[in-house]
C-alpha positions as CSV (number, residue, x, y, z in Angstrom):
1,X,79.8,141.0,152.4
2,X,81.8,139.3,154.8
3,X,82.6,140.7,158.2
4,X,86.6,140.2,157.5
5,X,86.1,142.8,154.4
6,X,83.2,144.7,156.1
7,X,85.1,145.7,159.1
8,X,88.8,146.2,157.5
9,X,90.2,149.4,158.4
10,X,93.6,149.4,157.2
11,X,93.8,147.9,153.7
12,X,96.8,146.8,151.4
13,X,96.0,147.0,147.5
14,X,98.5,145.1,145.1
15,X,98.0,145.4,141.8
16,X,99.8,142.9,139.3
17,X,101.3,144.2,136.1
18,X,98.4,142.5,133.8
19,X,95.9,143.9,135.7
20,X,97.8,147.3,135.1
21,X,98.4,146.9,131.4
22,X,96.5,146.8,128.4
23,X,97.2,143.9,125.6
24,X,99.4,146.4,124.1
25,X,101.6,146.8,126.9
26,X,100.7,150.2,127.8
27,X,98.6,151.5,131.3
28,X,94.7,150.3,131.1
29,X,93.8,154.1,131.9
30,X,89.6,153.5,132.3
31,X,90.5,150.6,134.8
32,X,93.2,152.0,136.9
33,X,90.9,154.9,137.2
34,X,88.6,152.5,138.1
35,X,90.5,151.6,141.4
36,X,91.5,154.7,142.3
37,X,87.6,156.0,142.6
38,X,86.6,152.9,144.5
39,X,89.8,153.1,146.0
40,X,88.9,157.0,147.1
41,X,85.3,156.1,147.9
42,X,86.8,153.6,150.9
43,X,88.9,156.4,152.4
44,X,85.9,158.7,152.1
45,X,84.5,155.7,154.9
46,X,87.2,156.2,156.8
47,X,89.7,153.4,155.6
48,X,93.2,154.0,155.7
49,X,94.6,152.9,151.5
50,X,98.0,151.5,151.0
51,X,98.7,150.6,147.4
52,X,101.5,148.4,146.4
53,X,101.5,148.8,142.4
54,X,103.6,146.5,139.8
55,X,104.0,147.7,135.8
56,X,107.0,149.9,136.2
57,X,109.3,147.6,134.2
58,X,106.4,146.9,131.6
59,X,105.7,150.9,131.0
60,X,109.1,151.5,130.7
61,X,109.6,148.8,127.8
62,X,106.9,150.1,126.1
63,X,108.3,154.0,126.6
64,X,111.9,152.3,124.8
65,X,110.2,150.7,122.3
66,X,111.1,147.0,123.0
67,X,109.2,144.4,121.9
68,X,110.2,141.9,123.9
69,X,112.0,141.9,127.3
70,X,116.3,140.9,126.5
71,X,117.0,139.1,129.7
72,X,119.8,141.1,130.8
73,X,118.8,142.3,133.8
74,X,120.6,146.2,133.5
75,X,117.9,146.4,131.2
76,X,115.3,145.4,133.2
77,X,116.6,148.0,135.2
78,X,116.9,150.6,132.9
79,X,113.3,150.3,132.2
80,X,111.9,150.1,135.8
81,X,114.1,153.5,135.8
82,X,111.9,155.5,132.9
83,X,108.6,153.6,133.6
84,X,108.4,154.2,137.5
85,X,108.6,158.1,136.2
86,X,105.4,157.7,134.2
87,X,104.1,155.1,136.8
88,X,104.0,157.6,139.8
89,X,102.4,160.2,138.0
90,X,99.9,158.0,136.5
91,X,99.0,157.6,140.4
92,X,99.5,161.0,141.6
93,X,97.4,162.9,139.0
94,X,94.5,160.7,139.4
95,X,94.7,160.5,143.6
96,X,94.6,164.3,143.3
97,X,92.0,165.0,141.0
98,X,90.3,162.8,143.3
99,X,91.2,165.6,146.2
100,X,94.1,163.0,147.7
101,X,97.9,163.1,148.5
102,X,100.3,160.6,147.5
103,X,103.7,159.1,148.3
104,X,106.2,157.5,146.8
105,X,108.0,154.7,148.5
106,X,110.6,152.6,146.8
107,X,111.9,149.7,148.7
108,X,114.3,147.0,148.6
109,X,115.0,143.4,150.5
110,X,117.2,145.2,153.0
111,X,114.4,148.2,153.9
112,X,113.3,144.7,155.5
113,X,115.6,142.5,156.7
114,X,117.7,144.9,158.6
115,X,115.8,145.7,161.6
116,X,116.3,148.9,162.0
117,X,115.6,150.1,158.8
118,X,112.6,148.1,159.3
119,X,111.3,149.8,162.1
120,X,111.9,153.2,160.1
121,X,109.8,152.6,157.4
122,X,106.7,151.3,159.6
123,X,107.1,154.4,161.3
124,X,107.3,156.6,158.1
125,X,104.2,154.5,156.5
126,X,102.1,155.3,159.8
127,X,102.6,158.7,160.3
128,X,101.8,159.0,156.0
129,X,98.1,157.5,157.1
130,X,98.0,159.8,160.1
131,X,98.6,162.6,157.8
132,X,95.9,161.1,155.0
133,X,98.2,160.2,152.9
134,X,98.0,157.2,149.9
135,X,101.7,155.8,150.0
136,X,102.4,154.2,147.0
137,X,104.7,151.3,146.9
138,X,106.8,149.3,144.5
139,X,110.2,147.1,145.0
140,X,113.0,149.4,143.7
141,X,114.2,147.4,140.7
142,X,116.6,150.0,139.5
143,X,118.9,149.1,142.5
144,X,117.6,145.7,143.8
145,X,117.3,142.8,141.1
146,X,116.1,140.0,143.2
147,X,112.7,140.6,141.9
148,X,114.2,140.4,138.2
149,X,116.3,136.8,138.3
150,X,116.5,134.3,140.4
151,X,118.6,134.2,143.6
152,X,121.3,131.6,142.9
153,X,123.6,132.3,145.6
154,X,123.8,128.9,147.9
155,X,122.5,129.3,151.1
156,X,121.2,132.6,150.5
157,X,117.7,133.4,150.8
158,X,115.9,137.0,150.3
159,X,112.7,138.0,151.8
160,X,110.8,138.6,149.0
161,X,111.3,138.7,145.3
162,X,107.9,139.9,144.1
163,X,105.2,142.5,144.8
164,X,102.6,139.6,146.0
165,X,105.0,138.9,149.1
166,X,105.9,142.6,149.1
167,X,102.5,143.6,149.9
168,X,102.5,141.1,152.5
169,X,105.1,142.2,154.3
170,X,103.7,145.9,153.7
171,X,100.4,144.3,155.4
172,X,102.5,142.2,158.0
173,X,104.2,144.9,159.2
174,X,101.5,147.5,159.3
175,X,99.0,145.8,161.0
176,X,96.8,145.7,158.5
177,X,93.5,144.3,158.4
178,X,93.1,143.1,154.9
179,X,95.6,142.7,151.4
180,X,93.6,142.6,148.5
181,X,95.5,141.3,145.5
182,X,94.0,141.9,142.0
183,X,95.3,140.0,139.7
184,X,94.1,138.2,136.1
185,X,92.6,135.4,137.8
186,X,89.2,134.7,139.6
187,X,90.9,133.6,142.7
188,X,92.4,129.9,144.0
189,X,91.3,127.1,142.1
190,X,91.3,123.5,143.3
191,X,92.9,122.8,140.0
192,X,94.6,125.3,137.3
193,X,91.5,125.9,135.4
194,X,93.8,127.0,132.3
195,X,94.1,122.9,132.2
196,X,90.4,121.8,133.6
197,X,87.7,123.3,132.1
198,X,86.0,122.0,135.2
199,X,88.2,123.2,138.0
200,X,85.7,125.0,140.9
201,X,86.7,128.2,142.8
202,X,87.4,127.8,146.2
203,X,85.9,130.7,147.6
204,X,87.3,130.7,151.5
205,X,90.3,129.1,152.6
206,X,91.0,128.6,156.6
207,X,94.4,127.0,156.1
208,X,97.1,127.2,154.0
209,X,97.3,122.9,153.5
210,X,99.6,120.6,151.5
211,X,96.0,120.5,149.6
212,X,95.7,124.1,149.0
213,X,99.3,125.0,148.1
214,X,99.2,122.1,145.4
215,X,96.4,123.9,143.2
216,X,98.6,127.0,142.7
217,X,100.2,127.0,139.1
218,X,103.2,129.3,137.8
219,X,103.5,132.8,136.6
220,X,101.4,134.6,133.8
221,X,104.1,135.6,130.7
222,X,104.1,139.3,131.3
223,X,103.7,138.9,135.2
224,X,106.5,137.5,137.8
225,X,104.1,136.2,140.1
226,X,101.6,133.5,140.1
227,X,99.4,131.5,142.4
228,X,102.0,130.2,143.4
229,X,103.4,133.6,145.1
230,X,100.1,134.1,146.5
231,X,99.9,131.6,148.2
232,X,103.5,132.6,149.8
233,X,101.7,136.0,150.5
234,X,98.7,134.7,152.3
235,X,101.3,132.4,154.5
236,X,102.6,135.9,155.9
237,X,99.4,137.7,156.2
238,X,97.1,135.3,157.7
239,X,100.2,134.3,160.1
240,X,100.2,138.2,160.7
241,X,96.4,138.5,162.0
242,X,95.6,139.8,158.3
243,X,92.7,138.7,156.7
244,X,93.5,137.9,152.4
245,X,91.6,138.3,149.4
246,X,92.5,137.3,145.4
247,X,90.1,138.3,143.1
248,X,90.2,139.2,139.4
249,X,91.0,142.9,138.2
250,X,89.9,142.9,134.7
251,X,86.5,142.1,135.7
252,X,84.2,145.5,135.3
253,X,83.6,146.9,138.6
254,X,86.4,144.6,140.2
255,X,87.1,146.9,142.9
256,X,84.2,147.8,144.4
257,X,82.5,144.5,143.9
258,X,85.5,143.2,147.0
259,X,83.4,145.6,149.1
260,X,80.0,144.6,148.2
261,X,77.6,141.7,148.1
262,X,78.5,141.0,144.4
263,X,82.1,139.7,145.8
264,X,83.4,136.7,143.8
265,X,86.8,135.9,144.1
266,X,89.0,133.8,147.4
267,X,88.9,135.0,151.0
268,X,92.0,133.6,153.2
269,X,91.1,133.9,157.0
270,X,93.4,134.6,159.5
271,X,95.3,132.0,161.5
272,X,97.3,133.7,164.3
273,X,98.4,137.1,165.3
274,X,102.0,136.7,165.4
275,X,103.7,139.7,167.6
276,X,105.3,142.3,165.6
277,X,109.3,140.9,166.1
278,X,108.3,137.4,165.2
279,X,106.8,138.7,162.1
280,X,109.7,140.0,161.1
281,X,111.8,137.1,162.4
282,X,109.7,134.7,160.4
283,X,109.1,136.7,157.3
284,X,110.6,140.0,157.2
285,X,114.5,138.7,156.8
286,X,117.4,137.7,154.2
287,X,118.6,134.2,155.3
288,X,122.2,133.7,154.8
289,X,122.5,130.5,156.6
290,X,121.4,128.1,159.2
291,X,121.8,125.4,161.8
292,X,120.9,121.5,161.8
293,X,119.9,120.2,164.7
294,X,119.3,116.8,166.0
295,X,115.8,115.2,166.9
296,X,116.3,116.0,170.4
297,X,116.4,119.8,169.1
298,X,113.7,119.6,167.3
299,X,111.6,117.5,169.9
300,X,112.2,120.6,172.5
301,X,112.2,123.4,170.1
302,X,108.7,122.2,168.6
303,X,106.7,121.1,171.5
304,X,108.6,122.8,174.9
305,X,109.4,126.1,173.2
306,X,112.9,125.7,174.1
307,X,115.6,127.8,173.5
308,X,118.4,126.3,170.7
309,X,121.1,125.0,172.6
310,X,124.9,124.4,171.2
311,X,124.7,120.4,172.3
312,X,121.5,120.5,170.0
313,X,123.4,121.3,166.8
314,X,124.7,119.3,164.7
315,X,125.9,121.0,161.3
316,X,126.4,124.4,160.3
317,X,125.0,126.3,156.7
318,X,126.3,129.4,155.1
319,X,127.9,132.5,156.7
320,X,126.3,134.7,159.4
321,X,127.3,136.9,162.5
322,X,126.1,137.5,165.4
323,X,122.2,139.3,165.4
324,X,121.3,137.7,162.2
325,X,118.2,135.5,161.9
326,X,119.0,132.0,160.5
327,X,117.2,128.9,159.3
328,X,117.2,126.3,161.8
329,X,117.1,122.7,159.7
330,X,116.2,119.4,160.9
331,X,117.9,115.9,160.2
332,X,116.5,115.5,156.9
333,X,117.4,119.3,155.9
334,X,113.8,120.7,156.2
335,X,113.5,124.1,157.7
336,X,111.1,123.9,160.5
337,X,112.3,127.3,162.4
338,X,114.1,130.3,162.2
339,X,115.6,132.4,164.8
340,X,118.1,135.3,165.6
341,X,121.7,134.0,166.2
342,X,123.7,134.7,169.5
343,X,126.8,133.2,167.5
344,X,128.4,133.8,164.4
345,X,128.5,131.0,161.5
346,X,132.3,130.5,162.6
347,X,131.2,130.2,166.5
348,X,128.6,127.9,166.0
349,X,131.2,125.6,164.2
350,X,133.5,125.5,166.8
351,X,130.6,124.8,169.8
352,X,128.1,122.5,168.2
353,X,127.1,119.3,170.4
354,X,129.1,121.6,173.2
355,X,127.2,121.5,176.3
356,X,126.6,125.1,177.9
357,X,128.9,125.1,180.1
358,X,131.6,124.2,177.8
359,X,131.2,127.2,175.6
360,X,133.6,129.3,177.3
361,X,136.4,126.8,177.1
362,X,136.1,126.9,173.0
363,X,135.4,130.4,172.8
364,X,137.9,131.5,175.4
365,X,134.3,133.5,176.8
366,X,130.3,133.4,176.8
367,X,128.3,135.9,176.7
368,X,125.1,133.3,175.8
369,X,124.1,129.7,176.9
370,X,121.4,129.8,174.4
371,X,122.3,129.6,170.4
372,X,118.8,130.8,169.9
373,X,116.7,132.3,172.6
374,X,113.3,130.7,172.8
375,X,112.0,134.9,172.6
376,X,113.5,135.0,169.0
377,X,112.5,131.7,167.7
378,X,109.6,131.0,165.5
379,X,108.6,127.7,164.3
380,X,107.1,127.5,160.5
């Protein structure tokens, strides 16, 4: 077993809707029962269990008899209403005959992107594992639908619109030591081996490459996710100080075998230990806008650690006030940064190329000189 997994403390489990659901479309009872032994075994050790669970949606569709999912979303939401019922006392029945308590936590983008309510929820999910507890978390799809379309809004970007970068944040912001995603798939391929017959596992990954992110494919059919999500997830975690692991669900044992010799699947390692605020600055947040900024910008913001100064930027994107974090884009309209604001959209407009000193003029005051302040910057 390797030390990453060996050592783990506090753990993230996600579990993907085909891993959850039988061909029929119902819950795989035997092999969610499966989980939650294993799953009770490791807090017998002394682990600490987060579970972030998909298949509401998919139980509530089969408890309204549909046959196939309409795409209008209300009824996408209707069903995430009647099958997160059945959902959470699928998990709370077997966590207690098991002789553990549950929680359910419902979350949406904004539980995340607005600080505050940010901070609130870490605290709430730490004291829950002070207390023993197994919170249980999904995306609230009744009230939030970013998970169920796609954002189209221009300029507008939301922090996560799936549980595979849901249970990285979860991780992110918890300080966990490992996510463990089980989904329908061995782990990372170097090729989509639904295509290649010869396509190897790659069975550690250091860093997340142009190499690496061009082997993920798309979504499963009943799934929203993909590889391709994943990969987006192990960006945040391993950029958190959180160790990753994808390995297939349906596979007997699954489980337990992440905790043993008999592990076969895709480690990700970490690559930095980002502190908590630039976590949230870099993963955590809605992006409503942004700021181009000239080569000169991006020379000092990538390799000084400057602070984003007004004479720096050259364009302005989307609408945002003051305390928001925005993209910061270079020349060629590649995001390379993102930061929290000092100015609104309509501020930024009226001072870009301004020198510092001239702010005041425009503005008739300053209460900055810095756009950005090199403390809330965090380069991608």
């Amino acid at each position: 077993m390797h030390e990453l997994i060996k050592n783990a403390k506090r753990i993230v489990f996600k579990f993907g809707t085909n891993v959850l659901t039988s061909a029929e479309g119902g819950l795989a009872l035997s092999r969610i029962y499966s989980f939650m032994e294993d799953m009770a075994r490791l807090k017998a050790k002394g682990k600490e269990i987060i579970v972030v669970t998909s298949g509401a949606v998919g139980l509530g569709a089969q408890r309204l008899h549909l046959t196939e999912m309409p795409d209008l979303v209300s009824i996408k939401q209707a069903c995430a209403a009647v099958g997160q019922c059945g959902l959470m006392k699928f998990y709370e029945d077997g966590f207690a005959a098991l002789g553990l308590t549950t929680a359910q936590v419902l979350l949406t983008e904004d539980d995340f992107s607005i600080r505050p309510r940010y901070l609130s929820l870490r605290d709430t999910l730490c004291r829950l594992l002070e207390l023993g507890v197994v919170p249980i978390i999904n995306q609230n799809d009744t009230v939030s639908t970013n998970e169920l379309r796609a954002y189209k809004d221009k300029g507008v970007k939301v922090c996560f619109g799936d549980n595979d970068k849901l249970s990285a944040l979860v991780a992110g912001g918890l300080d966990a030591d490992l996510l463990v995603i089980l989904s329908d798939i061995n782990g990372l391929y170097d090729s989509d081996p639904r295509k290649n017959k010869d396509a190897k596992l790659i069975a550690e990954v250091k860093a997340i490459t142009p190499e690496i992110e061009s082997a993920a494919g798309g979504a499963s059919k009943r799934g929203r996710g993909g590889m391709k999500t994943k990969l987006e997830a192990a960006k945040v975690v391993t950029h958190s100080g959180c160790a990753m692991v994808i390995a297939n669900g349906k596979t007997p044992g699954a489980l337990g075998r992440v905790f043993s010799d008999e592990f076969t699947g895709t480690l990700f390692r970490p690559v930095a230990d980002l502190p908590g605020k630039k976590v949230w600055i870099a993963y955590s947040t809605n992006m409503t806008g942004g700021v181009v900024v000239n080569a000169g910008a991006f020379k000092a913001l990538c390799q000084k650690g400057a602070s984003l100064l007004a004479a720096g930027i050259t364009g302005v994107a989307g609408e945002f006030d003051v305390g928001d974090v925005i993209s910061v884009f270079d020349e060629n309209g590649a995001e390379f940064a993102k930061g929290m604001v000092n100015y609104s959209s309509a501020d930024c407009g009226k001072i870009l190329g301004c020198q510092s000193e001239d702010i005041a003029k425009k503005l008739g005051g300053k209460n900055y000189d810095e756009v950005i302040h090199r403390d809330n910057i965090v380069i991608l």
